[in-house]
C-alpha positions as CSV (number, residue, x, y, z in Angstrom):
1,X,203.1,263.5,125.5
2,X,202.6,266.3,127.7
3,X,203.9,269.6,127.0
4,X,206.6,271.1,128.7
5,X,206.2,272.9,131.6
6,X,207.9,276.0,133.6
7,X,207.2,277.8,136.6
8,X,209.1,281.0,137.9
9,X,209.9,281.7,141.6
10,X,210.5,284.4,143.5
11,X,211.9,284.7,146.4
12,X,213.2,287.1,148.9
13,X,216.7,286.5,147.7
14,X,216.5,284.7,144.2
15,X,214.1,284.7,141.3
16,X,214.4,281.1,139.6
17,X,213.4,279.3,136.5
18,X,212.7,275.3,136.2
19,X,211.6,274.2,133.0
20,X,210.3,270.2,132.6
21,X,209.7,267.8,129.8
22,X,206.9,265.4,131.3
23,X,207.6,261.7,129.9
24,X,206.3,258.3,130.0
25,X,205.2,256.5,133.1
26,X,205.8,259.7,135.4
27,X,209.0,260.5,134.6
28,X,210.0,264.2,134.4
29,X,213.4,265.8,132.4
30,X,214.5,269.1,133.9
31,X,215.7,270.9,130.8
32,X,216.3,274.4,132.0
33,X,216.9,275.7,135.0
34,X,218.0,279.3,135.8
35,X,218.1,281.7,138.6
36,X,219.0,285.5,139.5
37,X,219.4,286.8,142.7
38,X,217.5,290.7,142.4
39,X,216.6,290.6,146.5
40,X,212.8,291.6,146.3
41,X,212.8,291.6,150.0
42,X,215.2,293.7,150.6
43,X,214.7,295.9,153.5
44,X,211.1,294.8,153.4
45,X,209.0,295.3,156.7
46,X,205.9,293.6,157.7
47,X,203.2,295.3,155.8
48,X,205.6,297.4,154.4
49,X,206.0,298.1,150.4
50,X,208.4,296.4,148.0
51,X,211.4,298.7,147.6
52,X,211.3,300.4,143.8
53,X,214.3,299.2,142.4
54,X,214.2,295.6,144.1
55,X,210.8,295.1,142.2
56,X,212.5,296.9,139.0
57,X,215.5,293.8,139.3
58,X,213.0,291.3,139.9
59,X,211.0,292.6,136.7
60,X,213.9,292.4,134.3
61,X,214.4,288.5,135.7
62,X,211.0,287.7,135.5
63,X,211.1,288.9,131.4
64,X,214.6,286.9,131.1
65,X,212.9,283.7,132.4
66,X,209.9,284.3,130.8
67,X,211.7,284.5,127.4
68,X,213.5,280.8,128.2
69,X,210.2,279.3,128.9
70,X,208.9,280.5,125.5
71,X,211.7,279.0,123.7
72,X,210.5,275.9,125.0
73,X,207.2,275.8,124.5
74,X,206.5,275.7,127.9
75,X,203.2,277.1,130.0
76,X,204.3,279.1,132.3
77,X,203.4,279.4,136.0
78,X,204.6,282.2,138.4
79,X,204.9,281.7,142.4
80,X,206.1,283.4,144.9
81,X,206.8,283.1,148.9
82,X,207.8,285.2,151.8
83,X,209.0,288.5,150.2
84,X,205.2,288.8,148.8
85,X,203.4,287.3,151.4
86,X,204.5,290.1,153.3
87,X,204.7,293.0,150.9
88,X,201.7,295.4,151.4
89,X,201.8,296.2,147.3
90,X,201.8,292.6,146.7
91,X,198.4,292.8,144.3
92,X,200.0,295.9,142.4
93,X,203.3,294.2,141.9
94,X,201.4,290.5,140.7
95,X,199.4,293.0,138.3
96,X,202.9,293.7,136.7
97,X,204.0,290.5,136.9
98,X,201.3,289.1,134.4
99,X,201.4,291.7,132.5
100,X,205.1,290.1,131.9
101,X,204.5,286.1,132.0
102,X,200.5,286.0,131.4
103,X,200.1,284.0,133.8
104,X,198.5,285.2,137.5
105,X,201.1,284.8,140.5
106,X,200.3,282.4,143.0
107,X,201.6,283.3,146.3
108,X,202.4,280.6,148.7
109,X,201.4,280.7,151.9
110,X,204.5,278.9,154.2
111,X,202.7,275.2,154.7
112,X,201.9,275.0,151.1
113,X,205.3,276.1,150.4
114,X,207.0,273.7,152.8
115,X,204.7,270.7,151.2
116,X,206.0,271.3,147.8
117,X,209.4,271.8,149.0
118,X,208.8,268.1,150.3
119,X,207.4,266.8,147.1
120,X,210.2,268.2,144.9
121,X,212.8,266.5,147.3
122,X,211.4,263.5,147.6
123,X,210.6,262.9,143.8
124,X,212.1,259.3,142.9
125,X,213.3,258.4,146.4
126,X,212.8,254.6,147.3
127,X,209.6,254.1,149.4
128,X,211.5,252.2,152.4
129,X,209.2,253.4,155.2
130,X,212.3,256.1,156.0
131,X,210.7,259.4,158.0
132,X,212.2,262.0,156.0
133,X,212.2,266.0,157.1
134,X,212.5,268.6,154.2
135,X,214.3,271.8,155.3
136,X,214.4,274.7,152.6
137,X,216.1,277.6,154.3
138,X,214.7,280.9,152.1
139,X,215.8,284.3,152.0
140,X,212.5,285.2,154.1
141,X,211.2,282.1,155.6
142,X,212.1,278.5,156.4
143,X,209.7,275.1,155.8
144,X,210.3,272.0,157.6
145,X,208.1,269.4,156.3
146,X,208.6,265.4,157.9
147,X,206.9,262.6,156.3
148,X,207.1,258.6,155.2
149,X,207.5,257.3,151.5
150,X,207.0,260.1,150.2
151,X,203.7,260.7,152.6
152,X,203.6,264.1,154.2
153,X,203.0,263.7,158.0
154,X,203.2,267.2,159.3
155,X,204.8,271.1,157.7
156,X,205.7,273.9,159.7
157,X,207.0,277.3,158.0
158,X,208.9,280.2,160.2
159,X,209.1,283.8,158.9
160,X,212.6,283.9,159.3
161,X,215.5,283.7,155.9
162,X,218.9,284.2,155.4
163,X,217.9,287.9,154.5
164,X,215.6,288.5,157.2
165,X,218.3,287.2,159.9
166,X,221.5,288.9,158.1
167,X,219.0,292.6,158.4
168,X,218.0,291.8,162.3
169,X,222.2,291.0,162.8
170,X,223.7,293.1,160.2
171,X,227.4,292.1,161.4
172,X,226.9,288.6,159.9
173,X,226.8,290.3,156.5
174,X,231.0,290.8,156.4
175,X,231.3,294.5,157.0
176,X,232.8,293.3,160.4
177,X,234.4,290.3,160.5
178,X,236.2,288.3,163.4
179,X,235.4,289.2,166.9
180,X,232.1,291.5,166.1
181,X,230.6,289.1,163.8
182,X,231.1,286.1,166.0
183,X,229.2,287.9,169.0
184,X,226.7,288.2,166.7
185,X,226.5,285.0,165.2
186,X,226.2,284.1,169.2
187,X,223.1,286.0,169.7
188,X,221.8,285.1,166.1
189,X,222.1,281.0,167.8
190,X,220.0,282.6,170.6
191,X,217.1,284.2,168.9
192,X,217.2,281.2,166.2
193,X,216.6,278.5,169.0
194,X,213.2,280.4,170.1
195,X,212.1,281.3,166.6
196,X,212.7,277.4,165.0
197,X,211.9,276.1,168.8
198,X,208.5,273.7,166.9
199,X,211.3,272.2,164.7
200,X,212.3,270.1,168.1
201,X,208.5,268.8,167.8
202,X,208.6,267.0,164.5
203,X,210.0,263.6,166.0
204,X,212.9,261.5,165.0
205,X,213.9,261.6,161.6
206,X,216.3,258.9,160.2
207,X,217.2,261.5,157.3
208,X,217.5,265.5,156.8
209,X,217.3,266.8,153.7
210,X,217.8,270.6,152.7
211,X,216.9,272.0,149.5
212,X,217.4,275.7,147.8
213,X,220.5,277.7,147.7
214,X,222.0,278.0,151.5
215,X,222.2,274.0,151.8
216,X,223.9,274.0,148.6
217,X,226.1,276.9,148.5
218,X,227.1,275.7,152.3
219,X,228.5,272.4,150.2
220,X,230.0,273.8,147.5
221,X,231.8,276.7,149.6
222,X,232.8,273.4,152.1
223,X,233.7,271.5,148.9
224,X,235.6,274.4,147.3
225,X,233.2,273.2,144.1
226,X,229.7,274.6,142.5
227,X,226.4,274.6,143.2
228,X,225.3,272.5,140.5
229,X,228.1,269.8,141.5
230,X,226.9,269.1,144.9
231,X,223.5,268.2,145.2
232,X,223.7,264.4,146.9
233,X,226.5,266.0,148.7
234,X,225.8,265.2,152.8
235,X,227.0,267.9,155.3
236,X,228.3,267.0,159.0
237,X,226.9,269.5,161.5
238,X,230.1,270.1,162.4
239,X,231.4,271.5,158.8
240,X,228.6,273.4,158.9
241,X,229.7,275.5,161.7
242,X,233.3,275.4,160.3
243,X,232.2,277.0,157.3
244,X,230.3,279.7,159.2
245,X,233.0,280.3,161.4
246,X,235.4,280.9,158.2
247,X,232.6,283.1,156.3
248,X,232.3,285.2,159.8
249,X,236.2,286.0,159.9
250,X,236.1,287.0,156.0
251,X,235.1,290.5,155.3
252,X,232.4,290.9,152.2
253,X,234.9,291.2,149.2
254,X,236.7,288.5,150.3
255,X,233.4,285.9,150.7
256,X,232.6,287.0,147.0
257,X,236.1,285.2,146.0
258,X,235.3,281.6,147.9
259,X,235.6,279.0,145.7
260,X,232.1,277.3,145.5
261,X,230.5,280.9,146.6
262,X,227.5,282.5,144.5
263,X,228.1,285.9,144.7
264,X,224.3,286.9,145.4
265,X,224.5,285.0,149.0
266,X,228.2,285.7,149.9
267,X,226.5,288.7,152.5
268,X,223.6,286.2,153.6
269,X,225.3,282.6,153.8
270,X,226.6,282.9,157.2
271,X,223.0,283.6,158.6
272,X,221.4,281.0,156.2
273,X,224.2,278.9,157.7
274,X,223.1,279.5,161.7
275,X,219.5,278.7,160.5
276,X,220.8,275.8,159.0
277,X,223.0,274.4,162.3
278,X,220.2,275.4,164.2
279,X,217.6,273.7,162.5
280,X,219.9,270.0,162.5
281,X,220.0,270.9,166.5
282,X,216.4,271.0,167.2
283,X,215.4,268.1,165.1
284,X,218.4,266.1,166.5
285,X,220.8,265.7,163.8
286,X,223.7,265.3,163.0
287,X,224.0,265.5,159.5
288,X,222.0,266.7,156.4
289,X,221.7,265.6,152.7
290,X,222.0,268.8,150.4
291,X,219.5,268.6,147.7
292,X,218.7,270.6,144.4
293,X,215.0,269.0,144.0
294,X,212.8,271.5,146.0
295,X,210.2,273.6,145.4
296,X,210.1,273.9,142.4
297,X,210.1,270.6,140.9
298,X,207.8,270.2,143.6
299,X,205.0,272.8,142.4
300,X,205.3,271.7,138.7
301,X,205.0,267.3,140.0
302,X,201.5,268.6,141.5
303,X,200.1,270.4,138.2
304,X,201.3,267.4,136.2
305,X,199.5,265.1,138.2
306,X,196.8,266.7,137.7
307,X,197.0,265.3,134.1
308,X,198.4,261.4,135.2
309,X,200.3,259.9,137.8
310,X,203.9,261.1,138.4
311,X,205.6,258.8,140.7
């Protein structure tokens, strides 16, 4: 049997862990999975270094995670997306990095991001000739990938995140709510629709999927419930903006308390909720299927089939 196997992520918003046990004919048992949110792209401009004590968060995850995947015996793999595809310090901050996990960081560029995002969603799913798009809404970029039994078709990632939005409209945060915020949110809808316009290209898709933390906080905040409760959970277009609408009346302190609310997002889940709204209007939806298989599970199915198939 194959041993087990963890990567770590980090991303603009979140640092996470997923530890796997590969089994018999393909399968895979996720034993572990953690996550952190240290915001290592916080206030991070294009070409721009990685702010001191955002890397200095993200350092004391990354030796957190890295002690969970040596308790199981796992080899370790390190990724990362927008935040350091940006960063101008990105080789300096991956030096420190391995010096950490031992292992070198891969950084993502946004199609091969958005293709494992797809892969990690669509692990297990029926082959019924369904076209399937993969939305994972980060805190610096969002991946739509499309595809047939579990057959990629076409990816597409946008620099634009839940923290990259909330920084460009800073009244979605909470430190204004009601009136200001919703004027905001308006113009947010605006610059969305041009930014995610090559979302309207992908075709018709008879299911939406979203992965990562703004789907599924979106559900458990909707569902007054948790995170790890609602994957499965599907989400009207319309509750969507119902729950946006609440979170831009709230001020900050009072988002934090939601039931269902991760406290890391309660300043960037309204803007992760526009991309989201905005997104299921350009590809001409309805209603999307929140999902906890993503990139991750996604990344670690690819380097275990390069030992056997994983189906």
């Amino acid at each position: 049997m194959s041993p087990n196997r963890a990567v770590i992520s980090l991303g603009t918003n979140t640092i996470r862990l997923l530890v796997v046990r590969p089994g018999e004919n393909g399968s895979v048992e996720q034993i572990e999975h953690l996550q952190a949110g240290t915001r290592l792209g916080e206030g991070l401009r294009d070409r721009g270094p990685l702010a001191p004590a955002a890397k200095a968060r993200t350092l004391e995850a990354v030796r957190t995670f890295t002690a969970a995947a040596q308790r199981h015996g796992a080899t370790l793999a390190c990724i990362a997306t927008s935040a350091m595809r940006r960063a101008s310090d990105a080789d300096d901050f991956a030096a420190e990095l391995r010096a950490v996990t031992g292992a070198p960081l891969q950084i993502l560029a946004g199609p091969t991001e958005a293709r494992a995002s797809f892969r990690g969603a669509t692990y297990g799913v029926a082959r019924d000739r369904s076209r399937v798009a993969v939305l994972d809404i980060g805190g610096g970029s969002t991946e739509c990938a499309v595809g047939r039994d579990r057959e990629l078709e076409d990816a597409r990632s946008i620099e634009i995140g839940s923290v990259r939005l909330t920084e460009a409209f800073p009244q979605l945060a909470g430190n204004d709510p009601g009136a200001a915020a919703q004027s905001s949110a308006l113009a947010a809808r605006a610059f969305l629709r041009a930014e995610l316009g090559s979302f309207a290209q992908i075709g018709r898709v008879d299911r939406l999927v979203a992965v990562a933390g703004t789907a599924l906080t979106i559900a458990a905040v909707a569902r007054r419930s948790h995170v790890e409760r609602v994957s499965g959970t599907t989400l009207s277009l319309a509750t969507i903006d119902e729950t946006v609408g609440a979170l831009l009346a709230l001020p900050l302190d009072a988002r934090r308390e939601l039931p269902g609310m991760l406290p890391q997002r309660a300043d960037v889940l309204a803007a992760g909720g526009l991309i989201l709204s905005t997104a299921l209007s350009l590809i001409g939806v309805r209603e999307v299927v929140a999902e906890s298989n993503d990139l991750l599970l996604g990344f670690l199915l690819a380097q275990i089939e390069a030992k056997g198939a994983v189906s």
